[in-house]
Biopython code that builds the backbone (N, CA, C, O; Angstrom):
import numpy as np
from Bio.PDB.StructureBuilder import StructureBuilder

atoms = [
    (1, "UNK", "N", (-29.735, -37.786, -100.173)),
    (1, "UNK", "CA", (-30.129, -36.925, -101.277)),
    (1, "UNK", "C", (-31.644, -36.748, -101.266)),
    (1, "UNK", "O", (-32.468, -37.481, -100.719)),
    (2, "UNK", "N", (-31.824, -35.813, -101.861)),
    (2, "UNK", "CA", (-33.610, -35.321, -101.971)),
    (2, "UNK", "C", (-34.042, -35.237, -103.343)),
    (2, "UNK", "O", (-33.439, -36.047, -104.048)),
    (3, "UNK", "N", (-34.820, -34.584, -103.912)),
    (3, "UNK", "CA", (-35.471, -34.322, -104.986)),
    (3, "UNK", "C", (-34.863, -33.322, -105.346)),
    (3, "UNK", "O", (-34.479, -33.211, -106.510)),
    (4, "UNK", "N", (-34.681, -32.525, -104.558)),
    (4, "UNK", "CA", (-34.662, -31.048, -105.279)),
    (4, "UNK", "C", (-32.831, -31.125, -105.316)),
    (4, "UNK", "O", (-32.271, -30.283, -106.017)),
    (5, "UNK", "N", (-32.390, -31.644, -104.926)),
    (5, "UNK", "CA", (-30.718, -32.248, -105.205)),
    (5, "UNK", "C", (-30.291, -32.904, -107.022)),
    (5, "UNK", "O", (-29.266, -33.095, -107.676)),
    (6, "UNK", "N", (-31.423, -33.018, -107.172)),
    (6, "UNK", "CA", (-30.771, -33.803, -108.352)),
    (6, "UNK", "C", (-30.445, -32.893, -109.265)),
    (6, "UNK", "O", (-30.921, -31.761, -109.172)),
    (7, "UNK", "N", (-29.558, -33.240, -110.328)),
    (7, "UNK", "CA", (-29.205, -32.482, -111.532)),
    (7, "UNK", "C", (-29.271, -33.479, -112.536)),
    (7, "UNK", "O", (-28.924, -34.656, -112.439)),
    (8, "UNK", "N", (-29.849, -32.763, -113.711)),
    (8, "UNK", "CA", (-30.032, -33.426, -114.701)),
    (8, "UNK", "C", (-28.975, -32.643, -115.988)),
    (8, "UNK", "O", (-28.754, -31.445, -116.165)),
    (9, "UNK", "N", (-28.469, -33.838, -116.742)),
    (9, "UNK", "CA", (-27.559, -33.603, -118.017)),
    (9, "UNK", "C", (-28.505, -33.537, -119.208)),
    (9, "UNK", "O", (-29.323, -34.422, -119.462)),
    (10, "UNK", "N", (-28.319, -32.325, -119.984)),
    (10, "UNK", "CA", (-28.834, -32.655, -121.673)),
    (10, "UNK", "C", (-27.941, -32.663, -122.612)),
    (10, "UNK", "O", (-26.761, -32.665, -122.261)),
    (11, "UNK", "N", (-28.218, -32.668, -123.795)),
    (11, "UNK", "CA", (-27.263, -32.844, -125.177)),
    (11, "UNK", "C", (-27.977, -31.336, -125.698)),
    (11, "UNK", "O", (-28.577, -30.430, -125.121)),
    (12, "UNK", "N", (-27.698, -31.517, -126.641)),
    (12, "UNK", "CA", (-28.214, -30.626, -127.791)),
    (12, "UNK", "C", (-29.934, -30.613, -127.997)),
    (12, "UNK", "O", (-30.634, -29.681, -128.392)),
    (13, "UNK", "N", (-30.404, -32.215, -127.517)),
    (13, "UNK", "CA", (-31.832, -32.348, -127.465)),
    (13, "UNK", "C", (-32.356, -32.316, -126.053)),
    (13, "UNK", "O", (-31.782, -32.630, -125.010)),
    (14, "UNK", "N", (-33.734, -31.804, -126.284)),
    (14, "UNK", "CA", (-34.402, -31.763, -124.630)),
    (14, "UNK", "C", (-34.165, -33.082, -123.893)),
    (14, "UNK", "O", (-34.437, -33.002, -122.695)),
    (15, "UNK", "N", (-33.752, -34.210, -124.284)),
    (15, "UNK", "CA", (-33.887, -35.307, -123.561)),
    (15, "UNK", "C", (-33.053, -35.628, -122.394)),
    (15, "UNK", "O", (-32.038, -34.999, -122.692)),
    (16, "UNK", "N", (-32.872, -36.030, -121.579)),
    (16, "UNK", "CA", (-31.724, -36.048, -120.831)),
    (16, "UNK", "C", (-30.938, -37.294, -121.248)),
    (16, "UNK", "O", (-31.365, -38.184, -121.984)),
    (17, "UNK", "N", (-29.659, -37.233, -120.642)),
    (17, "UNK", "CA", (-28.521, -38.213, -121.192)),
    (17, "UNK", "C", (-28.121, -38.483, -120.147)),
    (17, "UNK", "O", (-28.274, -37.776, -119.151)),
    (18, "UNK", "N", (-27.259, -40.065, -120.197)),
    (18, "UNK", "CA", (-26.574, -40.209, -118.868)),
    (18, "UNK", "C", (-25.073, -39.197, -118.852)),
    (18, "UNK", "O", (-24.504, -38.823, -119.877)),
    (19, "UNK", "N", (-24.690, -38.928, -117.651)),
    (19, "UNK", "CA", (-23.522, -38.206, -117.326)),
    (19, "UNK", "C", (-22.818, -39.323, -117.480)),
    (19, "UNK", "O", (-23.395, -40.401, -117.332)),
    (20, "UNK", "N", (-21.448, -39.276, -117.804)),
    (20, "UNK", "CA", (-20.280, -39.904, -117.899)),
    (20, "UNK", "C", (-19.398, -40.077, -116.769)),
    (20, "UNK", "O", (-18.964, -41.066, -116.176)),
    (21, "UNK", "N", (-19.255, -38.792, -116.639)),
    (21, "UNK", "CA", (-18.041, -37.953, -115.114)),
    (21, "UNK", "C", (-18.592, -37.090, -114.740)),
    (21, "UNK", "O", (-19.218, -36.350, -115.500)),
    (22, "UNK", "N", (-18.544, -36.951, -113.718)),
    (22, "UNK", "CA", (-18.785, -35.794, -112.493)),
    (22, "UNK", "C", (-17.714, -35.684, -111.540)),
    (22, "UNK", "O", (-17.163, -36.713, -111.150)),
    (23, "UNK", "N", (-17.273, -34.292, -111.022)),
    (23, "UNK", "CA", (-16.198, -33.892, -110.276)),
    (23, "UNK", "C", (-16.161, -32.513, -109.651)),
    (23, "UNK", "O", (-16.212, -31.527, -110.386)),
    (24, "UNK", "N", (-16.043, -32.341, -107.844)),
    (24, "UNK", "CA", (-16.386, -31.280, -107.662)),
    (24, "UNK", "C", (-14.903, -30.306, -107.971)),
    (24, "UNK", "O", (-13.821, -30.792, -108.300)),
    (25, "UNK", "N", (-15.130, -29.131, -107.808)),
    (25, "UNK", "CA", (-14.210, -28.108, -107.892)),
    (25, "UNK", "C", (-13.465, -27.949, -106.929)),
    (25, "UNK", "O", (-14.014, -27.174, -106.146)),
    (26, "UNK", "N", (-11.805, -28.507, -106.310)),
    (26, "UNK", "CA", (-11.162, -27.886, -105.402)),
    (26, "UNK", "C", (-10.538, -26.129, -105.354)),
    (26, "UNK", "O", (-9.744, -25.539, -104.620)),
    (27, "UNK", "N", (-11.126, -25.850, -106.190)),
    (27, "UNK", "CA", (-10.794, -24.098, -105.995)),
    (27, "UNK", "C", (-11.172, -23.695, -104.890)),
    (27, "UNK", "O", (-12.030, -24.350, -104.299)),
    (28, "UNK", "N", (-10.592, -22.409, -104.261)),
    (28, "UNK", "CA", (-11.037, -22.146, -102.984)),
    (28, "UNK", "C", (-12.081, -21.187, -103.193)),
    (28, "UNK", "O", (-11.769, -20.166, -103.805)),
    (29, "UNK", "N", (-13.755, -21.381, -102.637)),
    (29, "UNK", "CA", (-14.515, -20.643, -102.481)),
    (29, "UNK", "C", (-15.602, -21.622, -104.022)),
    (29, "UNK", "O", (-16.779, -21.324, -104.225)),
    (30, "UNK", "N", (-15.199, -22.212, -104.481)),
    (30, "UNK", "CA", (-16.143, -23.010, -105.312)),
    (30, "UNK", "C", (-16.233, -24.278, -105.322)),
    (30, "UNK", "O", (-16.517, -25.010, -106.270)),
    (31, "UNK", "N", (-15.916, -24.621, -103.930)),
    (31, "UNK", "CA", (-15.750, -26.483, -103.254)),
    (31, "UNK", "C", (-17.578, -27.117, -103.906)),
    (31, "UNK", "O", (-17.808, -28.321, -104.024)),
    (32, "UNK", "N", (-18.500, -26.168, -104.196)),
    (32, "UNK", "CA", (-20.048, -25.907, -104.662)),
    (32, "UNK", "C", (-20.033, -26.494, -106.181)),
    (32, "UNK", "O", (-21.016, -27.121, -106.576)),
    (33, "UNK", "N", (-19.015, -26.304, -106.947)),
    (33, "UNK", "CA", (-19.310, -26.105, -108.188)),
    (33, "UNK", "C", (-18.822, -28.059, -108.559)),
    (33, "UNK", "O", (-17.915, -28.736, -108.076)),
    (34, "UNK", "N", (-19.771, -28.375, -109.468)),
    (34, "UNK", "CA", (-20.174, -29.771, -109.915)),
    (34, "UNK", "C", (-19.632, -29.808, -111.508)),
    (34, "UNK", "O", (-20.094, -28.977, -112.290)),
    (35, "UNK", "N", (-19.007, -30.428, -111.799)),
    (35, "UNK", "CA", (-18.864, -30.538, -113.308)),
    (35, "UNK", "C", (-19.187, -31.782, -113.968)),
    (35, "UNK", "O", (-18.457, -32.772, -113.906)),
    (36, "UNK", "N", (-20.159, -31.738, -114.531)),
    (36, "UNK", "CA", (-20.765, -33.332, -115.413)),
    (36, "UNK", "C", (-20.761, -33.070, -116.967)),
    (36, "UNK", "O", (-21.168, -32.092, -117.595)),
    (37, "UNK", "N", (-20.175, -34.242, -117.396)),
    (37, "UNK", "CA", (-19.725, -34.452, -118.572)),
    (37, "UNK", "C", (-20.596, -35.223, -119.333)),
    (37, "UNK", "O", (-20.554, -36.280, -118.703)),
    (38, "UNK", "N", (-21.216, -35.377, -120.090)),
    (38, "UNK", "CA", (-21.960, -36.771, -121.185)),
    (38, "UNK", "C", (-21.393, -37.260, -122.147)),
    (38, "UNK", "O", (-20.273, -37.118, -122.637)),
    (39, "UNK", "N", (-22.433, -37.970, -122.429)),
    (39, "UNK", "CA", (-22.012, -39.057, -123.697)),
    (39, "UNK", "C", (-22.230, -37.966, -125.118)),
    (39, "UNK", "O", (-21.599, -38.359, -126.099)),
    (40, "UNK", "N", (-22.820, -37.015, -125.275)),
    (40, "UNK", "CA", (-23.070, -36.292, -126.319)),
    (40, "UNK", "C", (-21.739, -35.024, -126.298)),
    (40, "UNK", "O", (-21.454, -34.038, -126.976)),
    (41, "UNK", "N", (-21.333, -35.532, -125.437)),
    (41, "UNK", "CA", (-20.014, -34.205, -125.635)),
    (41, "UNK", "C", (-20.419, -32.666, -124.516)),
    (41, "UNK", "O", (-20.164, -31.569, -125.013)),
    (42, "UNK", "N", (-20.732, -32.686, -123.772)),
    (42, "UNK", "CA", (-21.428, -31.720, -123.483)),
    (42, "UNK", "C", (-20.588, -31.446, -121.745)),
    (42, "UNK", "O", (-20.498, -32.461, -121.055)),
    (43, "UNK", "N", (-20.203, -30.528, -121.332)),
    (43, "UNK", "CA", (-20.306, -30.371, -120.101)),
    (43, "UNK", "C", (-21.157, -28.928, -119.240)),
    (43, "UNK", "O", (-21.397, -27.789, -119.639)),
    (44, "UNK", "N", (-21.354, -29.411, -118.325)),
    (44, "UNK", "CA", (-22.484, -28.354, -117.483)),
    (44, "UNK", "C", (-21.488, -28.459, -116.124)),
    (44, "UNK", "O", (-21.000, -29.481, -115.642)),
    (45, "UNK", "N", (-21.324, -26.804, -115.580)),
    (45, "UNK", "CA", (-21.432, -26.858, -114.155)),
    (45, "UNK", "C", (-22.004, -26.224, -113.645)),
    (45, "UNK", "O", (-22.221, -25.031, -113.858)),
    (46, "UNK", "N", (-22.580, -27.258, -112.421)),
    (46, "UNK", "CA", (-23.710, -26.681, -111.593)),
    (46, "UNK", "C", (-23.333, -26.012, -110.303)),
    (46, "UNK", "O", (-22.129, -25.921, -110.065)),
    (47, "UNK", "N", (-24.045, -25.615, -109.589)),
    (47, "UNK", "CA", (-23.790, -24.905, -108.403)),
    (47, "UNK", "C", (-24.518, -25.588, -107.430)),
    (47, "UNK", "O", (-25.677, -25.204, -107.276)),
    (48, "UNK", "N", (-24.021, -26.736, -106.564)),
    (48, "UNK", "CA", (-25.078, -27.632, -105.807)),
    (48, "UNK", "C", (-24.818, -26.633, -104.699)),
    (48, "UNK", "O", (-25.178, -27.320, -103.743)),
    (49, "UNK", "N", (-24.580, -25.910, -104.374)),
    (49, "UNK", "CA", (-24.965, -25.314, -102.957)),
    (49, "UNK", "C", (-26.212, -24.509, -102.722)),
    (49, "UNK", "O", (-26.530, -23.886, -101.709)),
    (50, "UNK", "N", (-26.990, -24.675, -104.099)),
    (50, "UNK", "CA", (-28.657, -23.593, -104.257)),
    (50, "UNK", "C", (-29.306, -24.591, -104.376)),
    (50, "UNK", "O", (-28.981, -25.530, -105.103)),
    (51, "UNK", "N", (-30.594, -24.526, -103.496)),
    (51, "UNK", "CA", (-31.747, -25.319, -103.286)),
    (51, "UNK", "C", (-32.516, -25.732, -104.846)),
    (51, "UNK", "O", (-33.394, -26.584, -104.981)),
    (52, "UNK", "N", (-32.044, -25.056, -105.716)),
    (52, "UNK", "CA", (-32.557, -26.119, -106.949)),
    (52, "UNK", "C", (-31.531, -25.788, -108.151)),
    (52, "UNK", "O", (-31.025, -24.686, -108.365)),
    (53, "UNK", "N", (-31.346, -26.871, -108.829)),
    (53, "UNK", "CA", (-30.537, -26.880, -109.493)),
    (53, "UNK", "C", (-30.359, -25.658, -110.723)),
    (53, "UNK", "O", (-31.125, -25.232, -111.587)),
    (54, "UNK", "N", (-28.532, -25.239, -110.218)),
    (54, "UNK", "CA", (-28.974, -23.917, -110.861)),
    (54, "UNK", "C", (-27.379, -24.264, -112.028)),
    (54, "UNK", "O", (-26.286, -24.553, -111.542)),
    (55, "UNK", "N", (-27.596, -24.157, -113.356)),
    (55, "UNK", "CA", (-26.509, -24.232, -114.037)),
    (55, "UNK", "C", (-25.391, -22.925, -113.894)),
    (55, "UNK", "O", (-25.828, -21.886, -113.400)),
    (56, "UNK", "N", (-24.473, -22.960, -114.170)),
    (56, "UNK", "CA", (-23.273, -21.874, -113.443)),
    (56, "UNK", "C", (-23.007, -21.847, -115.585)),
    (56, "UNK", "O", (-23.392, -20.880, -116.243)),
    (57, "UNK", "N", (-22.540, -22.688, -116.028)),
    (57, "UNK", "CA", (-22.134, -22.692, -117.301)),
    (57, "UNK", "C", (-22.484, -23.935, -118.134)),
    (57, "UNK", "O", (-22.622, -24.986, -117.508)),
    (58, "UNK", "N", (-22.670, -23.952, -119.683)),
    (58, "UNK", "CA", (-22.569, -25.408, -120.329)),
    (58, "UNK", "C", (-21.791, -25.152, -121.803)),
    (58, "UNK", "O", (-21.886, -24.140, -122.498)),
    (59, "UNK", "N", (-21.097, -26.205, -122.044)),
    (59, "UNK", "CA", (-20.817, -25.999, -123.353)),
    (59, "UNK", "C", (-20.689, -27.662, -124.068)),
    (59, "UNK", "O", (-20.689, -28.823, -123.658)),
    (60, "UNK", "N", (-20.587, -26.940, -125.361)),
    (60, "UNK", "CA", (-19.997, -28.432, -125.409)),
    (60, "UNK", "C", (-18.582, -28.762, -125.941)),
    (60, "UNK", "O", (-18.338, -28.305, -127.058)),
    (61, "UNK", "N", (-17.885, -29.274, -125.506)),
    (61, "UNK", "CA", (-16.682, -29.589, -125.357)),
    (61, "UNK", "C", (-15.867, -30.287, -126.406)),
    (61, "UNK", "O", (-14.766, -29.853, -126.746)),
    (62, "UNK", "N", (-16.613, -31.783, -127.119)),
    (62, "UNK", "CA", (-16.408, -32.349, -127.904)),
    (62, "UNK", "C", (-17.235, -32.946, -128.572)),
    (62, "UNK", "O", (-18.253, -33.163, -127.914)),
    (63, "UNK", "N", (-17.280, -33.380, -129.753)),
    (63, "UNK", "CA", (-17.974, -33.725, -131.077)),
    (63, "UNK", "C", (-18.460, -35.537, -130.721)),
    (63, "UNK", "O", (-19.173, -36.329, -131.337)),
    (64, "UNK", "N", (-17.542, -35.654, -129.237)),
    (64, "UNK", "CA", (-18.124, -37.106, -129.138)),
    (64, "UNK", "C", (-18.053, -37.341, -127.682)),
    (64, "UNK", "O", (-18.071, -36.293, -127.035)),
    (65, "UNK", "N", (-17.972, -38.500, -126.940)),
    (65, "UNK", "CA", (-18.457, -38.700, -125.834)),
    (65, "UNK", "C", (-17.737, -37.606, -124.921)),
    (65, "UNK", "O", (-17.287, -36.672, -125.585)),
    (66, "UNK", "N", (-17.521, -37.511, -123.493)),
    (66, "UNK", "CA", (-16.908, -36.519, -122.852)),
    (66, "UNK", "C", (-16.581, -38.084, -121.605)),
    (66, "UNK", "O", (-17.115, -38.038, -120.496)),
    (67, "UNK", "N", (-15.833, -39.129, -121.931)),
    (67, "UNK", "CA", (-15.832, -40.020, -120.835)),
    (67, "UNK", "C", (-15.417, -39.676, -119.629)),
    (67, "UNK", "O", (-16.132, -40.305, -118.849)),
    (68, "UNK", "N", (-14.537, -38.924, -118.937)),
    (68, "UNK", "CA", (-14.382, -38.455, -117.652)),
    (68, "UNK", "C", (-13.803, -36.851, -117.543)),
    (68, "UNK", "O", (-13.501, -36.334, -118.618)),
    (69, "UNK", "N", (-13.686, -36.295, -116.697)),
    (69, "UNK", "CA", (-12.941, -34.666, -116.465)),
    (69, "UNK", "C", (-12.614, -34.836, -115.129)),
    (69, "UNK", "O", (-12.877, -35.681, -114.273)),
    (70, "UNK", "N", (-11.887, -33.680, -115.182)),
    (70, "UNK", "CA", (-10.697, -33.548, -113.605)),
    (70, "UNK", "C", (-10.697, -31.963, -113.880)),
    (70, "UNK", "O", (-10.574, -31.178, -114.821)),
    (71, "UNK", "N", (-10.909, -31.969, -112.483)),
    (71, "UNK", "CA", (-10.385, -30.261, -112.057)),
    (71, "UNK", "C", (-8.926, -30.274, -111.822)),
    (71, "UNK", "O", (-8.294, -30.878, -110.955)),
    (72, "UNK", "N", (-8.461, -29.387, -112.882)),
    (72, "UNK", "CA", (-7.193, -28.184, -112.296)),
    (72, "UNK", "C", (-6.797, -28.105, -111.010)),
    (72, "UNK", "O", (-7.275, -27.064, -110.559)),
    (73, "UNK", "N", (-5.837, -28.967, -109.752)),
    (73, "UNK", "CA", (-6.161, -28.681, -108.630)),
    (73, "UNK", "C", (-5.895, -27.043, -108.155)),
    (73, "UNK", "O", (-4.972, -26.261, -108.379)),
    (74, "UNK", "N", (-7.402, -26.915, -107.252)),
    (74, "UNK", "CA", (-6.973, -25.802, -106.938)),
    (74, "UNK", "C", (-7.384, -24.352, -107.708)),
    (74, "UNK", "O", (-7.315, -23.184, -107.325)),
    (75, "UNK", "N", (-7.893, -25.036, -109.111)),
    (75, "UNK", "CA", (-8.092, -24.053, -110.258)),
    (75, "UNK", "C", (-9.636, -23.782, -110.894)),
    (75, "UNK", "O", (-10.509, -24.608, -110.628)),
    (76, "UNK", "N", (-9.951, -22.639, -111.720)),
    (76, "UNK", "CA", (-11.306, -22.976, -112.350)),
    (76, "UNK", "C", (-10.722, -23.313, -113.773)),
    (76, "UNK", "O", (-10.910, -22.598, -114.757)),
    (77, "UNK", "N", (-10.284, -24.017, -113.775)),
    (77, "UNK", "CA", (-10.052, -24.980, -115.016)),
    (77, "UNK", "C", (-9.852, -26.795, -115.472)),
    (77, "UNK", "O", (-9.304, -27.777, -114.971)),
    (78, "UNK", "N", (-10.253, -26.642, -116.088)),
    (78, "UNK", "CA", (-10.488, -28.967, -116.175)),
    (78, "UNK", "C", (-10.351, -29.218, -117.331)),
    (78, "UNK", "O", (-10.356, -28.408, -118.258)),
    (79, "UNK", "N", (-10.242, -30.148, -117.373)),
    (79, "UNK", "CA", (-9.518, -31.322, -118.556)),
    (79, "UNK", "C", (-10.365, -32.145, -119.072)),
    (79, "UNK", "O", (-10.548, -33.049, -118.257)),
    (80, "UNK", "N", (-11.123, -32.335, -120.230)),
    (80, "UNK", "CA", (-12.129, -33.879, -120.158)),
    (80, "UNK", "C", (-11.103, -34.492, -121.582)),
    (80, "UNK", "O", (-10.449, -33.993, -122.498)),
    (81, "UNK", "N", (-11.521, -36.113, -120.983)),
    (81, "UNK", "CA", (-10.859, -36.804, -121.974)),
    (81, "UNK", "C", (-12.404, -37.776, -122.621)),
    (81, "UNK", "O", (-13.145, -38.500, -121.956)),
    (82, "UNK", "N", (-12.477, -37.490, -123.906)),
    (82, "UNK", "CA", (-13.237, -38.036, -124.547)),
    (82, "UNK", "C", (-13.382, -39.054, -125.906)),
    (82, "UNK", "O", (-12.253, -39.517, -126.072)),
    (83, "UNK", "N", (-13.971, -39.402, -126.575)),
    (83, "UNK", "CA", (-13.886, -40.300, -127.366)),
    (83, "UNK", "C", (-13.259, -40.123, -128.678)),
    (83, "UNK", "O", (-12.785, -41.112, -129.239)),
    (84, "UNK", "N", (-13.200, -38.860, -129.278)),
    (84, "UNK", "CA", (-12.860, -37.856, -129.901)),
    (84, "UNK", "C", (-10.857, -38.377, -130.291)),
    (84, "UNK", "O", (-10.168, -38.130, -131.282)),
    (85, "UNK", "N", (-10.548, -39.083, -129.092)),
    (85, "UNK", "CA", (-8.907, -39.289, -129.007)),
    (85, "UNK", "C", (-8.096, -38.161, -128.648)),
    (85, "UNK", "O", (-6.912, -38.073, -128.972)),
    (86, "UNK", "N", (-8.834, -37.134, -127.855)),
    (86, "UNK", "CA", (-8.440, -35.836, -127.326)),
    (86, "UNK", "C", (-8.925, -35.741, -126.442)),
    (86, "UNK", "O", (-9.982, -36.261, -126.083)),
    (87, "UNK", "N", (-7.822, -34.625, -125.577)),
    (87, "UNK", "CA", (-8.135, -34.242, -124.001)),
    (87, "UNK", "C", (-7.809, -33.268, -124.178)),
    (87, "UNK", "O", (-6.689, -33.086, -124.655)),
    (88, "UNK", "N", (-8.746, -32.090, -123.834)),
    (88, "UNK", "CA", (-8.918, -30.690, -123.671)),
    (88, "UNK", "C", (-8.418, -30.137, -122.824)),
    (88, "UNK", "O", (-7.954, -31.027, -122.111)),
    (89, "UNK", "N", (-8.112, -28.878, -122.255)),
    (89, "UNK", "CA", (-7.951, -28.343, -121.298)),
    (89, "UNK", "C", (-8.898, -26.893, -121.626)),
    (89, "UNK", "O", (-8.776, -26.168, -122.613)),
    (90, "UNK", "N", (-9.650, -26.763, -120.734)),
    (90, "UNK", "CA", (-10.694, -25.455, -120.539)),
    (90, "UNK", "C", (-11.033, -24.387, -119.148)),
    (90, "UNK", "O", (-10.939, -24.876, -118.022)),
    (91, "UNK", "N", (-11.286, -23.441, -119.256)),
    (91, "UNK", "CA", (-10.867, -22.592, -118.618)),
    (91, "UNK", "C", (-12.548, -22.055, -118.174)),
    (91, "UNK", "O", (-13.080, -20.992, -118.495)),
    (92, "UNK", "N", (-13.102, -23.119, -117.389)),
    (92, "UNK", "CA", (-14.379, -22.628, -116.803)),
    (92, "UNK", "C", (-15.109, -21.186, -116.527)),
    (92, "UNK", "O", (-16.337, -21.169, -116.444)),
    (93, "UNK", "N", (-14.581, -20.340, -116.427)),
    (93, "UNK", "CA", (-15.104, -19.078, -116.044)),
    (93, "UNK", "C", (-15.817, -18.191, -117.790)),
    (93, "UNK", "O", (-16.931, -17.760, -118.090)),
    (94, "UNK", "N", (-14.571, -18.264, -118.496)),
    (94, "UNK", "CA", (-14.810, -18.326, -119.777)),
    (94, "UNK", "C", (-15.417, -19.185, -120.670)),
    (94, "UNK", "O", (-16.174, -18.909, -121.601)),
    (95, "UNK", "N", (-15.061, -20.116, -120.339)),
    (95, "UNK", "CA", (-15.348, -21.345, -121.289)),
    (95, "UNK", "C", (-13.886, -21.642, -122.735)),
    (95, "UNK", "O", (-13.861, -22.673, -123.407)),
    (96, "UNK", "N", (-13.088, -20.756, -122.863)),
    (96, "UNK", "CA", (-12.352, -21.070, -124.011)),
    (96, "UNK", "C", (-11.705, -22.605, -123.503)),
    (96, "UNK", "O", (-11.553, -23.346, -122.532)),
    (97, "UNK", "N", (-11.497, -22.471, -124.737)),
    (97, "UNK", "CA", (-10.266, -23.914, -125.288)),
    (97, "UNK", "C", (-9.212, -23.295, -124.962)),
    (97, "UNK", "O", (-8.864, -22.371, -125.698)),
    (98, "UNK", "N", (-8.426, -23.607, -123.813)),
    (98, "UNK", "CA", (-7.206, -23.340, -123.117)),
    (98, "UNK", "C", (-5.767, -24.414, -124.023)),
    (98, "UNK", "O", (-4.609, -24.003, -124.090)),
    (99, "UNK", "N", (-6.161, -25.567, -124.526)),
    (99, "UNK", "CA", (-5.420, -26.356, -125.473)),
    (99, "UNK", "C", (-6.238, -28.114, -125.583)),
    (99, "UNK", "O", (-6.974, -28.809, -124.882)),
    (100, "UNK", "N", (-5.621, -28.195, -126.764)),
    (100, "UNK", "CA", (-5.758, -29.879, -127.137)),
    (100, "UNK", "C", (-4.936, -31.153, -127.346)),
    (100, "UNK", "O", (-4.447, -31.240, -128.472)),
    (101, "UNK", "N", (-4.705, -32.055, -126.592)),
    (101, "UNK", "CA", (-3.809, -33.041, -126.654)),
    (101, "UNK", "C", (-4.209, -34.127, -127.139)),
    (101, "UNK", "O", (-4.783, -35.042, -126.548)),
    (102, "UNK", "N", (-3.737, -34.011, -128.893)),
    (102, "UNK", "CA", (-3.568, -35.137, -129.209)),
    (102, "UNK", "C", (-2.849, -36.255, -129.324)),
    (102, "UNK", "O", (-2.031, -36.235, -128.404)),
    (103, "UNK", "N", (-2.744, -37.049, -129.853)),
    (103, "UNK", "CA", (-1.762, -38.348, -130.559)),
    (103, "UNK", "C", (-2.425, -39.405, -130.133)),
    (103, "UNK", "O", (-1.905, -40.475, -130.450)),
    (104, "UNK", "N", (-3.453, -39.466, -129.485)),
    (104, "UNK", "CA", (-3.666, -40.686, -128.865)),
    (104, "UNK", "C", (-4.208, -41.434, -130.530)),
    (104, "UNK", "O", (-4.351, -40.984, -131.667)),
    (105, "UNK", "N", (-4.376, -42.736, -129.896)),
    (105, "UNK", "CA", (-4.969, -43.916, -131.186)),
    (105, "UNK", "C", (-5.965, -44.355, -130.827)),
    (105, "UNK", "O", (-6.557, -45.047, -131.656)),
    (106, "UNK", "N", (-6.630, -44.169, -129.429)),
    (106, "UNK", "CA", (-8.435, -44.720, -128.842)),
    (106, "UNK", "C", (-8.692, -43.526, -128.172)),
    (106, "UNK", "O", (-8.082, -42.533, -127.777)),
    (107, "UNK", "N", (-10.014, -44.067, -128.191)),
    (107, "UNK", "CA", (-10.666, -42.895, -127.039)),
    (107, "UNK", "C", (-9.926, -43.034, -125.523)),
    (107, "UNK", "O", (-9.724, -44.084, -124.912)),
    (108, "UNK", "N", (-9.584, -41.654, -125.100)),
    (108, "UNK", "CA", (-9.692, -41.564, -123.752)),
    (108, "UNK", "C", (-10.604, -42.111, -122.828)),
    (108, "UNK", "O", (-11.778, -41.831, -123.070)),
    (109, "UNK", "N", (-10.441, -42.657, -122.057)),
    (109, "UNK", "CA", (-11.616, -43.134, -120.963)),
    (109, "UNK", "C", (-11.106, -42.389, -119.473)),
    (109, "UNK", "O", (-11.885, -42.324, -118.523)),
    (110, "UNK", "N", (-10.015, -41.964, -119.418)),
    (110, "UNK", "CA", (-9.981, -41.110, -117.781)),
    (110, "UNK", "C", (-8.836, -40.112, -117.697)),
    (110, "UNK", "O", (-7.951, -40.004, -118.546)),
    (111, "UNK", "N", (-8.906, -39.654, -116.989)),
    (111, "UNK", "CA", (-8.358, -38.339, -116.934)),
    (111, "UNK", "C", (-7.928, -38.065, -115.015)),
    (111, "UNK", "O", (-8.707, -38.421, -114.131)),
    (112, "UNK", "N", (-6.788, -37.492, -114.775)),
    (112, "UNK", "CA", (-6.269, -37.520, -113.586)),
    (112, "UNK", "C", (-5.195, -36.408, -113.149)),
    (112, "UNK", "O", (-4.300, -36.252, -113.979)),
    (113, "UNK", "N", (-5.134, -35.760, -112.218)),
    (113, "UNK", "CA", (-3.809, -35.385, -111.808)),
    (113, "UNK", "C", (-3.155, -35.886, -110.676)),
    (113, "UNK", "O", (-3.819, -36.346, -109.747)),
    (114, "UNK", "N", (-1.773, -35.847, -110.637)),
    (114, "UNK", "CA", (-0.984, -36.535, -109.662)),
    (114, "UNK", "C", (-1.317, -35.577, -108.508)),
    (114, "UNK", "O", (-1.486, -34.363, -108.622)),
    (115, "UNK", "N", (-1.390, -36.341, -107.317)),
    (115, "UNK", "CA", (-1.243, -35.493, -106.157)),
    (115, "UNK", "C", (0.005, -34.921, -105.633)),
    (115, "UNK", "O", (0.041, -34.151, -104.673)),
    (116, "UNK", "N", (0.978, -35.305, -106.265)),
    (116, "UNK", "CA", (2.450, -34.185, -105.832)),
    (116, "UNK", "C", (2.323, -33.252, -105.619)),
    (116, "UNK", "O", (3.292, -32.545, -105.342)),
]
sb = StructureBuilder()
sb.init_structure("model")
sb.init_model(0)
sb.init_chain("A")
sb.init_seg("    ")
for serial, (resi, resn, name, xyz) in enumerate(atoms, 1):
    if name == "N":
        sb.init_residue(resn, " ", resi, " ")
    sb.init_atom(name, np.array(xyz, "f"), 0.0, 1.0, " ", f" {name:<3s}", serial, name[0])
structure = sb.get_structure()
């Protein structure tokens, strides 16, 4: 890695935050696209295939941590499971709320799809 490789996460404030999850995109033709999640709820994806870090989209996702996300295989869409006791499903290109799965009783800490 170099300097000009790095990507940095924010919240709502200029400060930076640690990322939670990061995960690249298996869609075909956006194997490039980076998705990092924080502790403030927030996700950003970047486009690491440009010589300096260039954001593609950010939103924020949930009202509390964003502990891990998974790409859609195959898809521009991902899942983060966060502290919130919900796991989203979102539709990257847009950004909408594609749906919300609740019932849980703790925070989510990971998020996965089967390889079948």
């Amino acid at each position: 890695c170099a300097r000009q490789d790095e990507h940095i996460s924010y919240g709502a404030s200029p400060a930076a935050v640690p990322p939670f999850g990061c995960t690249f995109s298996s869609a075909p033709g956006q194997q490039s696209s980076l998705a990092v999640a924080n502790e403030e709820g927030f996700v950003t994806i970047f486009n690491t295939g440009e010589k300096q870090s260039s954001v593609l989209k950010e939103w924020q996702a949930h009202d509390n941590a964003v502990f891990d996300i998974a790409w859609v295989p195959g898809a521009n869409r991902l899942v983060t499971a966060s502290g919130d006791q919900t796991a989203c499903l979102w539709d990257v290109i847009t950004g909408d709320l594609l749906g919300t799965f609740k019932g849980h009783h703790c925070s989510l800490k990971s998020v996965a799809f089967s390889k079948i």
